[in-house]
DOSE-237629 format. One line per field, with one value per residue (C-alpha): residue number from 1; residue in one letter; x, y, z. Coordinates in steps of 0.2 Angstrom, whole numbers, plus 5000, padded with zeros to 4 digits. Each point is the difference from the previous one (the first is absolute). Layout:
N
num <- NUM ...
residu <- a ...
px <- X ...
py <- Y ...
pz <- Z ...
//
This chain:
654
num <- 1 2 3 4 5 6 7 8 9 10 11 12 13 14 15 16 17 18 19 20 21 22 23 24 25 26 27 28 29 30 31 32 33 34 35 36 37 38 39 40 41 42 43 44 45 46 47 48 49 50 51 52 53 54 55 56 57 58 59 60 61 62 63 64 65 66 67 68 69 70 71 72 73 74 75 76 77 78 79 80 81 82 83 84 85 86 87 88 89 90 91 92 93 94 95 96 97 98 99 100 101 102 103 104 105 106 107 108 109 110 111 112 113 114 115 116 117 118 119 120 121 122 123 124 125 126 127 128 129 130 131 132 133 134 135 136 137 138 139 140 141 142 143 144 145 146 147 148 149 150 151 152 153 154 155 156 157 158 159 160 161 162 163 164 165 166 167 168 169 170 171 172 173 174 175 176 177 178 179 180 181 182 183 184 185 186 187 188 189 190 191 192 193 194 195 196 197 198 199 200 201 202 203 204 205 206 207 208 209 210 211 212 213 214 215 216 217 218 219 220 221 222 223 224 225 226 227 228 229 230 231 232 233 234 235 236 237 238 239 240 241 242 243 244 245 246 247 248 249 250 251 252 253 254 255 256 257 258 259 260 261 262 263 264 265 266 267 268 269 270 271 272 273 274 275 276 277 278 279 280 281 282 283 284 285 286 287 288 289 290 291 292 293 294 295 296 297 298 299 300 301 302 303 304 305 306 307 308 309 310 311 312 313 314 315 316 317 318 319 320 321 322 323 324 325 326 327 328 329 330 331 332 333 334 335 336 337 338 339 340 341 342 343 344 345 346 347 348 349 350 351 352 353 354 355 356 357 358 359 360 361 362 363 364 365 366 367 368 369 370 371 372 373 374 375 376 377 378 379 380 381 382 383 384 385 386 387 388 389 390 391 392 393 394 395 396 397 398 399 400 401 402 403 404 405 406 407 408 409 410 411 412 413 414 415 416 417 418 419 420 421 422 423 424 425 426 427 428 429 430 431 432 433 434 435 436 437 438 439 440 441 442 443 444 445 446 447 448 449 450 451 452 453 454 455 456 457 458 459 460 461 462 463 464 465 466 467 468 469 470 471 472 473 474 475 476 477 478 479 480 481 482 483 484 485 486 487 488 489 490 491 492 493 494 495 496 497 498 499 500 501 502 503 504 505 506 507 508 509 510 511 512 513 514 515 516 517 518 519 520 521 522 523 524 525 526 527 528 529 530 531 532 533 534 535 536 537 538 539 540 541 542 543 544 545 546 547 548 549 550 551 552 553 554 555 556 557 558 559 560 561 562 563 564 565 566 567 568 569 570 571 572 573 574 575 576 577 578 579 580 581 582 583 584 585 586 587 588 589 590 591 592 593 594 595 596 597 598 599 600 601 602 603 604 605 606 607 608 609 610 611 612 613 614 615 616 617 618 619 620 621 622 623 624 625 626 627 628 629 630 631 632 633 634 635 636 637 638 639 640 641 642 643 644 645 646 647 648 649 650 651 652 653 654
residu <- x x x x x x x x x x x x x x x x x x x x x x x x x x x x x x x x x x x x x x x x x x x x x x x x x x x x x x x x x x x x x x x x x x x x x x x x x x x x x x x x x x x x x x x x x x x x x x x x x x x x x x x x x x x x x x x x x x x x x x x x x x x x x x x x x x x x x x x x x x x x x x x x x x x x x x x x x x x x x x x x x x x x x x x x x x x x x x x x x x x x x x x x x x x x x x x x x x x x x x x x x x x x x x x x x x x x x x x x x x x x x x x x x x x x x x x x x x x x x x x x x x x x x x x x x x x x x x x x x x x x x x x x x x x x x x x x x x x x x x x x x x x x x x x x x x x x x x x x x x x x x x x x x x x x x x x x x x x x x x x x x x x x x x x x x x x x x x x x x x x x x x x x x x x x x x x x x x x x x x x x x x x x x x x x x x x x x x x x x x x x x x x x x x x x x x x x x x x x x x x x x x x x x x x x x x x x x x x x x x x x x x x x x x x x x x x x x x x x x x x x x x x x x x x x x x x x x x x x x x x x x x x x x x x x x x x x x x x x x x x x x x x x x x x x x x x x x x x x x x x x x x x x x x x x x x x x x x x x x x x x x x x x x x x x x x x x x x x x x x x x x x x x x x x x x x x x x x x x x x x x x x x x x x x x x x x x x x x x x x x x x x x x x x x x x x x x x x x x x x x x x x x x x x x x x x x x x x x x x x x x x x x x x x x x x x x x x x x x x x x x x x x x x x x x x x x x x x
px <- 4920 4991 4984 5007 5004 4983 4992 5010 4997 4981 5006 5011 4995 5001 5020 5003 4995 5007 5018 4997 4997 5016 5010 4995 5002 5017 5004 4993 5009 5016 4994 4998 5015 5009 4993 5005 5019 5000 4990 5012 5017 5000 4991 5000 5010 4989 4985 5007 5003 4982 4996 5008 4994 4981 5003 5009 5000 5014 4993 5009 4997 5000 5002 4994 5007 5008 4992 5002 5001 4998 5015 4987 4998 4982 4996 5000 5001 4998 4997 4985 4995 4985 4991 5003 4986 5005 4992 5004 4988 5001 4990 4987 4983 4991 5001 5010 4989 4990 5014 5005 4982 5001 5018 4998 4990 5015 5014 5008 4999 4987 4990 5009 5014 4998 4990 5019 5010 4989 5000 5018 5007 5014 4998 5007 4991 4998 4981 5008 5012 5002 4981 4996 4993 4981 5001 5012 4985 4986 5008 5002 4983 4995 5010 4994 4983 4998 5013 5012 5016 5016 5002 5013 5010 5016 5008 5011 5008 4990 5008 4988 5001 4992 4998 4993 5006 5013 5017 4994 5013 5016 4994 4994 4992 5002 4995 4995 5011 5010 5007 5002 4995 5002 5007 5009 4992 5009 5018 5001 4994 5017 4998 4983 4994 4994 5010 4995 5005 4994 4993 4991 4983 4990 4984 4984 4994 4992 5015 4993 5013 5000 5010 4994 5014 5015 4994 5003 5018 5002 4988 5009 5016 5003 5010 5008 4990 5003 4997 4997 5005 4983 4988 4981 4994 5008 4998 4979 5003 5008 4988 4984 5008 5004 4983 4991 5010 4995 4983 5001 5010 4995 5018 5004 5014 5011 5015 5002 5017 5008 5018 5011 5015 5010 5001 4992 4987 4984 4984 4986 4998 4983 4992 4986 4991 5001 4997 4996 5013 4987 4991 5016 4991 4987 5015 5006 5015 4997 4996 5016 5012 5010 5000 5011 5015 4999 4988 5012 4993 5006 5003 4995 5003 5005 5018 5003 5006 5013 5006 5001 5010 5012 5003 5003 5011 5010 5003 4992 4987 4997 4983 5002 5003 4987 4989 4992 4983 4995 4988 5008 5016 5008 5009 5005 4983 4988 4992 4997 4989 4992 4984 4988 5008 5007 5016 5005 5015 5014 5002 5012 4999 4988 4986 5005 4997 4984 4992 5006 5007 5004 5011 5011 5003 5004 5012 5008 5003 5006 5013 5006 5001 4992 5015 5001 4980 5000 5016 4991 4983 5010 5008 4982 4994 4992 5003 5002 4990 5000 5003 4987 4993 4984 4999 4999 5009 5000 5019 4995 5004 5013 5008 5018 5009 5008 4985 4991 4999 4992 4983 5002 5010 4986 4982 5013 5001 4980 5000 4995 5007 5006 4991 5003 4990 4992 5012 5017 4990 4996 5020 5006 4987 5007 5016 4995 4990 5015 5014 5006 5003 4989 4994 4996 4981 4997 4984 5007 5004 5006 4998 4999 5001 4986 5011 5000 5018 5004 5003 5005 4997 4996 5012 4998 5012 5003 5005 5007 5000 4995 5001 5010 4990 5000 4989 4987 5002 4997 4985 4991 4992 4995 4992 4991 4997 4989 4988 4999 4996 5005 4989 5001 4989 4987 5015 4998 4997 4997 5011 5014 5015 4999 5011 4997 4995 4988 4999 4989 5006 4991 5001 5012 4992 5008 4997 5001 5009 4997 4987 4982 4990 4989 5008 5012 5008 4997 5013 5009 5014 5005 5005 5000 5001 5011 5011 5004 4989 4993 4992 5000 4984 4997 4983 4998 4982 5000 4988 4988 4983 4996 5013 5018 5011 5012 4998 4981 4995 5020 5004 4982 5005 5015 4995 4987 5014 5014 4984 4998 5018 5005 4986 5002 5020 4995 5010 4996 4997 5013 4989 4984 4991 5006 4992 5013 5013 4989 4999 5019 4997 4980 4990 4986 4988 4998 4980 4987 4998 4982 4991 4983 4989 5003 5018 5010 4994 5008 5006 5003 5019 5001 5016 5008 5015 5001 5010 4986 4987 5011 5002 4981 4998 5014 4989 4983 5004 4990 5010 5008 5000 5011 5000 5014 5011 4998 4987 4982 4989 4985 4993 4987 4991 4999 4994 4988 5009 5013 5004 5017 5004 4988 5011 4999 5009 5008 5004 5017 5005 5018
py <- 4437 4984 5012 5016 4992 4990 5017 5009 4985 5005 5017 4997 5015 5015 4992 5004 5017 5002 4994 5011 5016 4997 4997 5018 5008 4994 5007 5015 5003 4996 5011 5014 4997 4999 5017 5009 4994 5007 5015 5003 4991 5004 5015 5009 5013 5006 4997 5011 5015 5000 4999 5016 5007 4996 5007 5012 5019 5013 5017 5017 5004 5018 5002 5017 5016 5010 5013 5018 5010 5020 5006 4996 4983 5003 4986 5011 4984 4979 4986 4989 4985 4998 4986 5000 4992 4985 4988 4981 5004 4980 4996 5012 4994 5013 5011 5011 5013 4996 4999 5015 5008 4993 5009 5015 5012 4993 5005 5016 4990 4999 4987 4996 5001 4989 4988 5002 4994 4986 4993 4998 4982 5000 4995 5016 5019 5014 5008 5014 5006 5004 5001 5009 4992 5003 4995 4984 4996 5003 4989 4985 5002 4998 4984 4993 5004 4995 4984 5006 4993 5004 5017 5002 5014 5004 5010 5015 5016 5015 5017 5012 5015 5004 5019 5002 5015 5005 5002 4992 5008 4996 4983 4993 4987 4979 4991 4985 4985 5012 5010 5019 5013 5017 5011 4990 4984 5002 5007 4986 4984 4992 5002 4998 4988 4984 4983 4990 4983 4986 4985 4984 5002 4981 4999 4990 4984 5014 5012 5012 5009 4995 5017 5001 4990 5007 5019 4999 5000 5013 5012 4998 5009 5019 5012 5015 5015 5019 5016 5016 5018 5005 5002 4996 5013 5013 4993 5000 5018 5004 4991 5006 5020 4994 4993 5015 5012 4990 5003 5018 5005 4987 4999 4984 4995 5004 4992 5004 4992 5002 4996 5001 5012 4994 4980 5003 4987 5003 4999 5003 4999 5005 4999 5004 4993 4983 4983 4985 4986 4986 5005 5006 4995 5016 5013 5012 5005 5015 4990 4991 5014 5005 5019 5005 4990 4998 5018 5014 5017 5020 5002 5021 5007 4986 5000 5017 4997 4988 5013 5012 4988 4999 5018 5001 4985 5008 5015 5010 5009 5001 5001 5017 5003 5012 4999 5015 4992 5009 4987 4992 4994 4997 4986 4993 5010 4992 5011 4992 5008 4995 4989 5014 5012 5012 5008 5000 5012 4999 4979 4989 4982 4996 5013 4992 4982 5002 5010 4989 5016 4991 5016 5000 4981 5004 5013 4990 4983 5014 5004 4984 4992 4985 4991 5001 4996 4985 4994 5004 4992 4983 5001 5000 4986 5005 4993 4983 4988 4998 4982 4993 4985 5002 4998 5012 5014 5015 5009 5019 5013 5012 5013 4997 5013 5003 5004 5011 5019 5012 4996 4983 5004 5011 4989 4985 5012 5002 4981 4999 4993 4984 4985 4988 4987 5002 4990 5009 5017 4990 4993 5021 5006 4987 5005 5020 4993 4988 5013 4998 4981 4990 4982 4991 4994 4981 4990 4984 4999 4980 4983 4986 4981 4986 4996 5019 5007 5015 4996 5018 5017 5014 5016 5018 5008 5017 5004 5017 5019 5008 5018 5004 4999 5018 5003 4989 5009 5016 4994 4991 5015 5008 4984 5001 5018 4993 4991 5010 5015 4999 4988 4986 5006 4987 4985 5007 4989 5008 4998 4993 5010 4994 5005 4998 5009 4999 4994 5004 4993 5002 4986 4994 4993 4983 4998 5018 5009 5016 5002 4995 5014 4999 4983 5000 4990 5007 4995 5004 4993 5002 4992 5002 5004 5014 4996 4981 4994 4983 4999 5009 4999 5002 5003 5003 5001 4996 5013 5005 5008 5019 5005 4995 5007 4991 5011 4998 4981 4991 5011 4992 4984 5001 5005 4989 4985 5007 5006 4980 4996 5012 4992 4981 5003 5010 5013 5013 5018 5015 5016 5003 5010 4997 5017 5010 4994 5008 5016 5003 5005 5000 5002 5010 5000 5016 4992 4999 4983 4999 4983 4998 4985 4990 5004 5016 5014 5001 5019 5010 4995 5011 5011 4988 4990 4980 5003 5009 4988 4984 5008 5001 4983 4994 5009 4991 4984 5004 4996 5010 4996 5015 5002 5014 5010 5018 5005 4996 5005 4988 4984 4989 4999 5018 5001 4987 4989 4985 4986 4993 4989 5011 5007 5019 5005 5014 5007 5012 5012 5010
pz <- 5079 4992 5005 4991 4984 5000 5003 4985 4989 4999 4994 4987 4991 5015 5004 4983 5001 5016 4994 4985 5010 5010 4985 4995 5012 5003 4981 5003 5015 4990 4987 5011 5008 4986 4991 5017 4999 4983 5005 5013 4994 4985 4997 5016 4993 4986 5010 5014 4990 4993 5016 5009 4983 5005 5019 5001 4991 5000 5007 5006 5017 5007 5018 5007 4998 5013 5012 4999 5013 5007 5011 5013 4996 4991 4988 4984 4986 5007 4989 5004 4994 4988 4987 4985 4989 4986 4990 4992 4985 4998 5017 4995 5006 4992 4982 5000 4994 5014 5012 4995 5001 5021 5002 4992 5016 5010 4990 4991 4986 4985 4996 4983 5007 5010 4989 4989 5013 5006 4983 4998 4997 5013 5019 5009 4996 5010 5003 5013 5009 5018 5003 5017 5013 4996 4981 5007 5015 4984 4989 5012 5005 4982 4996 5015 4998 4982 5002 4986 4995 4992 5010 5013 5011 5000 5014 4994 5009 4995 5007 5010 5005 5016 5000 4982 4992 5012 4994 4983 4988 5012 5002 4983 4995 4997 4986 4997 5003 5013 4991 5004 4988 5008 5014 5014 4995 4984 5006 5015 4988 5002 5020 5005 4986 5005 4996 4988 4995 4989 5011 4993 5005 5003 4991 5001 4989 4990 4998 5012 5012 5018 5006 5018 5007 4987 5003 5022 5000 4987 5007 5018 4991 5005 4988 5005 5006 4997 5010 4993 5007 4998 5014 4999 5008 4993 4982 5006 5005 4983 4989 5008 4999 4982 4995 5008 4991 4982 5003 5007 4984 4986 4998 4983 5014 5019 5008 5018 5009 5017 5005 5015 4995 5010 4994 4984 5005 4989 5014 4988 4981 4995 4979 4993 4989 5010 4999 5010 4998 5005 4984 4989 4985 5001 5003 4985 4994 5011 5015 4997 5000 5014 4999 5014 4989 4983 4997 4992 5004 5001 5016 5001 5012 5014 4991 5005 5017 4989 4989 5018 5007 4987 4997 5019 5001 4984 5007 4985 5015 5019 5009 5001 4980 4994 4985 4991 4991 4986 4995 4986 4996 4984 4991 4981 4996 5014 5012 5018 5010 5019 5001 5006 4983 5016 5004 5020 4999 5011 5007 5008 4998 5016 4990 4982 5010 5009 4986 4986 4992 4983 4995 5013 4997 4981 5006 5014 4985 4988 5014 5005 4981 4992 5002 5019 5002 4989 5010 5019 4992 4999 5014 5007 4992 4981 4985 5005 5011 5018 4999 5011 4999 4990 4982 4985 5009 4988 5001 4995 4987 5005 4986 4992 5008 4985 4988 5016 4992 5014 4997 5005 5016 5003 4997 5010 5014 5001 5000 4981 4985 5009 5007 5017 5008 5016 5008 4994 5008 5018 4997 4999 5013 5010 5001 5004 5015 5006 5000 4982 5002 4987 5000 4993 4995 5006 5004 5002 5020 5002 4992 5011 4997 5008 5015 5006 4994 4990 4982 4994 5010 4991 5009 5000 4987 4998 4981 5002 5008 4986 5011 5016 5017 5002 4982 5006 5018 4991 4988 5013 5008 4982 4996 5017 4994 4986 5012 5015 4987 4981 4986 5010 5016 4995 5006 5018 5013 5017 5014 4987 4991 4983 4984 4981 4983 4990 4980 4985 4984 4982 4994 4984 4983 4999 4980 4992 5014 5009 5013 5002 5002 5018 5006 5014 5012 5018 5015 5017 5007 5019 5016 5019 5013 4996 5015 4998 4982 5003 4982 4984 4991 4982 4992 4980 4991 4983 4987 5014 4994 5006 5013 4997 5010 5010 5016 4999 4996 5003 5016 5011 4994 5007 5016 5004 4997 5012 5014 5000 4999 5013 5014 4994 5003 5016 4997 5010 4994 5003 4996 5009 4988 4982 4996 5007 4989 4986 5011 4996 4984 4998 4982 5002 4986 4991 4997 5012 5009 5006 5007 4994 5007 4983 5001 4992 4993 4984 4996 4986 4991 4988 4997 5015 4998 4998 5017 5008 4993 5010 5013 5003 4994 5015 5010 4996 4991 4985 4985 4987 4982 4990 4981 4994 5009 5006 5009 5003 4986 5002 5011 5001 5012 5001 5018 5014 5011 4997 5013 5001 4987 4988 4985 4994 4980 5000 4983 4998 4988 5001
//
């Protein structure tokens, strides 16, 4: 001890400073102390808040949407989950001019653009949305490889649609932040929407989002999933017939739907114009539209099996009623006279069915009254919509019986002067090919929750017997009449006993009224087989260029569709040569069918009726364009050779 303080004694000057040192460190600690009780004690509160303020963010959260589904279980819409491209323009470690300049080939979004957002004074700002996976790989290579900062993903549920184009218009579309825009997506927003929820969101000592760990759990959520009636495959067999028929034709539009009778279940629904839901953005107005629902149209000749039905179901004829067809029939002043400007003499109602006599048709709905018609065209459906579950169903226009004076009970008799969708027409067709029982449309089959149970079940549900079963016994084999030999022999489909009748519709000036001259709505309407219908099929071609005629561009269409249906569904044939249903009552051309190398040899059609001329033209599948009525007075070509699928005009004079 002696030693130690005779050592310190020679430095009087270092134990000062050492004695100096400890003193302030002992105050400093204090001090520190000190501050950090008060920190804590008494302001912790404050702090605390300002705190939470700094870390955490409120954002909405979107889990995915749900799945929908084919009867089959095909995927037909699913929810994935994409980046989403942000920006803290405060942590910016370049320009933004030239940030924006580096992002620009990347995005679908302009250079100034971006140069705008990037220069924005807040901490949070969208660049883009839902990126796919090859602009998202692209844009984190580039902030990689050029170091840059202040950019971040976000994951988000971006909806796809797996099969492109299929089905577009029935499914819709989804927007931006989940939101459905049109068709299905639209209708079922409420049920298959994603949750969302507000949830704090922890952020890094720069303010940046640190999402990764907040984002599992919500994603890991399932929402209820719907299946639809339709079928892929036969909506694929509809829309390629459809889309082959647009380009054959040069038609501005088609619809083409199928439907079991006997549920009501819709199989198919086919549009055109189309659209790719992925890429709703390029669609059209056009492209948007659902045709086969919300489309008014005059149906032609297609509702005169309806207006036969109700005659026979009133009473006011029988199948053996007899009509003598003058040509023309009169009414308030308006002269209705047959499509081919002929007479056909002494008819019953098989004659004035298969050969479309619009005569006898006027005569039959001057008999039964415009009062009972209107009535019977409720009862099968018109005038009001078919409630499926679609959106922008059209209801119809149908006459007030009480303002009908004979010229209207006879154009509505040919199918003119009204309007329905092509919806209400499969509805009707539906229930002469199910006995007189009509259902109703559906495409909605089930919704079912994420554990696997039913949350609603969509039924069959018959809406009416608008006829008794023994009219639609009696129609069925006229209808069948049309195919095997009237105007609808082009909806043949060998080894099968099909029924229907074909349309041909001018088509109605929406703003000044009347008709527009040479543009028309082609059709045909039927179902099979004959002996047990599985399906009925609809196909309507809207304005067709150069031939228009239901039985000549509608009737193939509608063939092709049910030769697919029929093997895909494997139902097997019940006739072994379809061509000897035509030999019961055959059509022989009057003109000379001969085959050349290049095709048909096109004859001479002057003085020939329009009846003569189609018959040749069933014969060779060269197409028929008439102008007038009468007879032939003039054509172009004049002679050579035509292929099938070639068009020959035919000029008549009376």
């Amino acid at each position: 001890m002696k030693a130690r303080k005779k050592q310190l004694g020679k430095y009087p000057r270092e134990a000062g400073r050492l004695g100096l040192m400890t003193v302030l460190i002992v105050l400093a600690t204090v001090g520190i102390l000190g501050r950090l009780a008060y920190l804590q004690l008494v302001c912790g509160e404050y702090y605390g808040k300002v705190d939470i303020g700094q870390a955490e963010e409120m954002r909405s959260l979107q889990s995915p949407r749900g799945t929908i589904y084919d009867r089959n279980g095909k995927v037909l819409a699913v929810s994935t989950v994409s980046l989403s491209l942000y920006a803290d323009p405060q942590m910016l470690n370049r320009a933004p001019g030239a940030l924006a300049a580096m992002l620009a080939p990347y995005l679908e979004v302009s250079a100034p653009e971006l140069q705008e957002k990037l220069s924005r004074k807040n901490r949070f700002v969208w660049l883009e949305r839902m990126l796919d996976k090859k602009q998202s790989d692209a844009v984190q290579d580039l902030i990689t490889r050029e170091k840059l900062e202040g950019l971040q993903f976000i994951e988000e549920s971006k909806r796809y649609y797996p099969n492109g184009d299929l089905l577009a218009q029935v499914l819709g579309f989804v927007g931006i932040d989940d939101k459905g825009l049109d068709g299905l997506e639209m209708l079922l927003d409420d049920q298959i929407k994603g949750s969302s929820r507000e949830q704090a969101i922890l952020t890094s000592r720069h303010g940046m989002p640190i999402l990764d760990s907040t984002l599992a759990p919500l994603f890991g959520d399932k929402e209820r999933s719907v299946y639809l009636t339709i079928d892929a495959s036969i909506q694929f067999f509809a829309e390629r017939a459809l889309d082959r028929a647009m380009q054959q034709t040069n038609s501005s539009g088609g619809s083409l739907i199928v439907m079991d009778p006997k549920t009501g279940e819709i199989l198919a629904m086919a549009n055109a114009p189309t659209y790719d839901p992925n890429h709703f953005a390029e669609g059209s107005e056009e492209a948007y539209r659902n045709r086969a629902v919300t489309n008014l149209y005059e149906p032609g000749s297609t509702f005169k099996p309806i207006i036969a039905a109700a005659a026979l179901d009133a009473g006011t004829i029988t199948p053996d009623t007899v009509f003598e067809d003058t040509g023309a029939v009169h009414a308030s002043g308006h002269v209705i006279q047959n499509w081919d400007g002929e007479s056909y003499g002494r008819v019953r109602l098989v004659d004035i069915i298969k050969d479309s006599i619009n005569t006898g048709f006027a005569e039959l709905g001057l008999r039964t009254g415009g009062a009972t018609l209107t009535k019977y065209a409720k009862r099968f459906g018109f005038g009001k919509q078919t409630g499926i579950e679609l959106p922008g169903e059209g209801d119809g226009i149908l006459f007030n019986p009480d303002d009908m004076r004979d010229s209207d009970v006879a154009t509505m008799s040919i199918g003119q002067s009204i309007a329905v969708t092509p919806l209400q027409m499969l509805q009707a067709y539906g229930a002469l090919a199910n006995g007189g029982h009509m259902m109703r449309p559906h495409i909605l089959a089930s919704i079912v929750n994420p554990d696997g149970s039913t949350y609603k079940q969509y039924a069959a549900e018959e809406v009416g017997q608008p006829v008794r079963p023994e009219v639609t016994a009696t129609l069925l084999p006229m209808l069948e009449k049309v195919v095997a030999a009237g105007g609808g022999v082009k909806a043949q489909v060998s080894g099968y006993r099909l029924a229907g009748k074909t349309g041909t519709a001018q088509k109605l000036e929406a703003v000044h009224g009347g008709y527009m001259d040479g543009r028309y709505i082609a059709s045909f309407i039927g179902f099979g087989p004959v002996e047990n219908p599985a399906v009925v099929c609809l196909v309507v071609l809207d304005d067709p260029e150069g031939v228009y005629y239901g039985g000549q561009i509608a009737a193939p269409v509608f063939a092709e569709v049910m030769a697919e249906i029929m093997r895909y569904k494997a139902i097997p044939p019940s006739v072994t040569d379809v061509d000897r249903q035509a030999a019961a009552a055959p059509q022989v051309a009057a003109l000379p069918v001969t085959k050349t190398d290049g095709g048909w040899e096109v004859p001479d059609f002057t003085g020939y009726t329009l009846r003569d001329v189609l018959i040749w033209s069933e014969a060779t599948g060269v197409g028929i364009v008439p102008e007038g009525s009468g007879t032939v007075v003039s054509q172009s070509p004049t002679g050579g050779t035509a292929a099938p699928g070639e068009v020959v005009r035919v000029y008549l004079q009376r």
